[in-house]
Backbone as CSV, one residue per row, in Angstrom:
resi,resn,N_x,N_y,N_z,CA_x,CA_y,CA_z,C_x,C_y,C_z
1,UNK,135.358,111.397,104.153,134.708,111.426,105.438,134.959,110.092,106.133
2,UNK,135.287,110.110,107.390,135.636,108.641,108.334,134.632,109.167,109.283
3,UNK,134.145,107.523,109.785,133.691,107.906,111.032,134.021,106.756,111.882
4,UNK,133.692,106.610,113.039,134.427,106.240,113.807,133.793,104.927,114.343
5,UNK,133.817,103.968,114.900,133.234,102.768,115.255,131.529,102.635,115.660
6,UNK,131.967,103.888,117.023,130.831,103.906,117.325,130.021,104.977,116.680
7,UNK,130.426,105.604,116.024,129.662,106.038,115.425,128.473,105.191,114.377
8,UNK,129.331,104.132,113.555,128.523,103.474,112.783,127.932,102.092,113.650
9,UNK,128.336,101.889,114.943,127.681,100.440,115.268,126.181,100.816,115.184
10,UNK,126.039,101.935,116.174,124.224,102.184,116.196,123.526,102.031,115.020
11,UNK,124.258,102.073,113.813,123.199,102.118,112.658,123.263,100.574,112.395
12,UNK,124.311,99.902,112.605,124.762,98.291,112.134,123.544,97.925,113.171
13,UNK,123.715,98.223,114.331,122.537,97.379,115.253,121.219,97.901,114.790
14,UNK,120.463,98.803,114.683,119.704,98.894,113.778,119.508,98.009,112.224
15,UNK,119.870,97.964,111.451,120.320,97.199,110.345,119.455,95.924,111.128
16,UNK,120.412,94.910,111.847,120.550,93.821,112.826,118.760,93.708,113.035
17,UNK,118.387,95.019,113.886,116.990,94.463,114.627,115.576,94.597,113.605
18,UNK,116.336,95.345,112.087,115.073,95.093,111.057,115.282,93.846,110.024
19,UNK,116.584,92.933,110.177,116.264,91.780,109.698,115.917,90.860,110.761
20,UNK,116.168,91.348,111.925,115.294,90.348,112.717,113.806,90.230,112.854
21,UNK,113.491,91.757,112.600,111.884,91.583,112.757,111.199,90.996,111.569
22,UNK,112.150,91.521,110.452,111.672,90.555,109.304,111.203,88.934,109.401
23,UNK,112.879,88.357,109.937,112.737,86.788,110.325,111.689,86.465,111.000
24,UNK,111.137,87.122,112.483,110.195,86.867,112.942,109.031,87.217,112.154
25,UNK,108.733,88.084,111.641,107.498,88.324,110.984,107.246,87.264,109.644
26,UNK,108.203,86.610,109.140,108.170,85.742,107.949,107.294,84.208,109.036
27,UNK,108.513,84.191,110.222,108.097,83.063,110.789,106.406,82.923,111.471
28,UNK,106.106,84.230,111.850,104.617,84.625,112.145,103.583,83.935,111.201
29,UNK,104.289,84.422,110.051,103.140,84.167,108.837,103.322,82.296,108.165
30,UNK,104.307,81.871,108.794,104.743,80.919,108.741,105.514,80.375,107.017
31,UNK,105.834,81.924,106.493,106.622,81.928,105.452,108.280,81.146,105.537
32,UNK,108.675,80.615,104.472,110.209,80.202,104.169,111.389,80.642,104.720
33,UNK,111.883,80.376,105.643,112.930,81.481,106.059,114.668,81.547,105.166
34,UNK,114.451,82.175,104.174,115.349,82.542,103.258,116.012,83.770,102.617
35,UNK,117.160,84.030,102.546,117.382,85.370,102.228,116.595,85.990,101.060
36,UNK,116.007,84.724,100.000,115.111,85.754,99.141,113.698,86.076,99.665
37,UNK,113.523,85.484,100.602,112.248,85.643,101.084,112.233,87.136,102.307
38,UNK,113.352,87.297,102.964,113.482,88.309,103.555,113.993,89.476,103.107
39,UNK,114.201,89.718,101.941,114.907,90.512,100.629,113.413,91.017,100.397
40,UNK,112.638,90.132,99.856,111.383,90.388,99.551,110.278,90.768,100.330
41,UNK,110.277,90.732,101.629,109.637,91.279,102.697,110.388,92.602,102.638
42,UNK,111.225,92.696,103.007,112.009,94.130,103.190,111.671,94.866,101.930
43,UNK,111.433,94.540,101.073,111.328,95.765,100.163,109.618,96.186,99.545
44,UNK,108.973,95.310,100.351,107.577,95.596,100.640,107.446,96.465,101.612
45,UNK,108.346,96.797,102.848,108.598,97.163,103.865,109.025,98.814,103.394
46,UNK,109.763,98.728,102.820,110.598,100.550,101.788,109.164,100.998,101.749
47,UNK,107.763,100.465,100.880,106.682,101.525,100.657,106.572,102.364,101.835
48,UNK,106.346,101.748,102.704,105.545,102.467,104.141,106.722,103.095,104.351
49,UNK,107.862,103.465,104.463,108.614,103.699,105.303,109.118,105.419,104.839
50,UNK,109.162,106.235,106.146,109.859,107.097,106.082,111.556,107.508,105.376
51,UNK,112.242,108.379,104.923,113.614,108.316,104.182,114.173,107.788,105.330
52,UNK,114.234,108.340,106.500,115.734,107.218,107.112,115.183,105.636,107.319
53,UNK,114.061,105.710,107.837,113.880,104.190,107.497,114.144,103.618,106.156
54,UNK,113.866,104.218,105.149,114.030,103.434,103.839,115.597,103.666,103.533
55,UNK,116.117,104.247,104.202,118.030,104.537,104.006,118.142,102.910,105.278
56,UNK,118.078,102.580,106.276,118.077,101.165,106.765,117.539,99.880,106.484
57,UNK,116.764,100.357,105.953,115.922,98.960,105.001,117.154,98.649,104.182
58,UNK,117.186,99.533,103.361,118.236,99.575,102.397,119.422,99.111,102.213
59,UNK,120.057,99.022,103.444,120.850,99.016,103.766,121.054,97.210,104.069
60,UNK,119.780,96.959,105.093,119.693,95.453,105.515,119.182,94.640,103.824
61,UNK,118.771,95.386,103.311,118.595,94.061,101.792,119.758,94.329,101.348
62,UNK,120.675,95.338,101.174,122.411,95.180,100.114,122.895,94.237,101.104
63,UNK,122.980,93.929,102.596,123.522,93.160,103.426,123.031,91.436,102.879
64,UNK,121.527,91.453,102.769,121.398,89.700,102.472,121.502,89.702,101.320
65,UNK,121.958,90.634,100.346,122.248,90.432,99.255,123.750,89.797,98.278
66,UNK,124.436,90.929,99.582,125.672,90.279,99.820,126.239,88.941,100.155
67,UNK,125.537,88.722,101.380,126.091,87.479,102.065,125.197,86.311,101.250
68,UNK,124.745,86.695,100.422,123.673,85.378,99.265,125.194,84.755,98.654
69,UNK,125.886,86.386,98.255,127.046,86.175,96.974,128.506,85.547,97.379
70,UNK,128.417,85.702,98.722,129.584,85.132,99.192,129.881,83.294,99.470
């Protein structure tokens, strides 16, 4: 299966605006701003969340998980 650019940007920008709300919400609470710290918000975040939300959550923690390893 391929799909096509735009097909996948909408989900990448999505992705994008739930580690941002993370960042802000860490900075709210006036928590560490670190990929393990937003790894760890986000997956406090999976309980509440509906399947496609928890398929984008998901998605944004394999992302700071990644870029930890690089």
């Amino acid at each position: 299966m391929h799909f096509s650019e735009s097909e996948i940007q909408p989900l990448w920008d999505e992705v994008a605006r739930i580690i941002g709300e993370a960042v802000i919400q860490l900075q709210h609470r006036g928590e560490p701003l670190a990929a393990d710290s937003l790894v760890k918000y986000l997956e406090h975040e999976l309980a509440a969340a509906g399947v496609q939300q928890r398929i984008l959550i998901g998605a944004a923690i394999n992302m700071l998980r990644t870029d930890r390893r690089s």
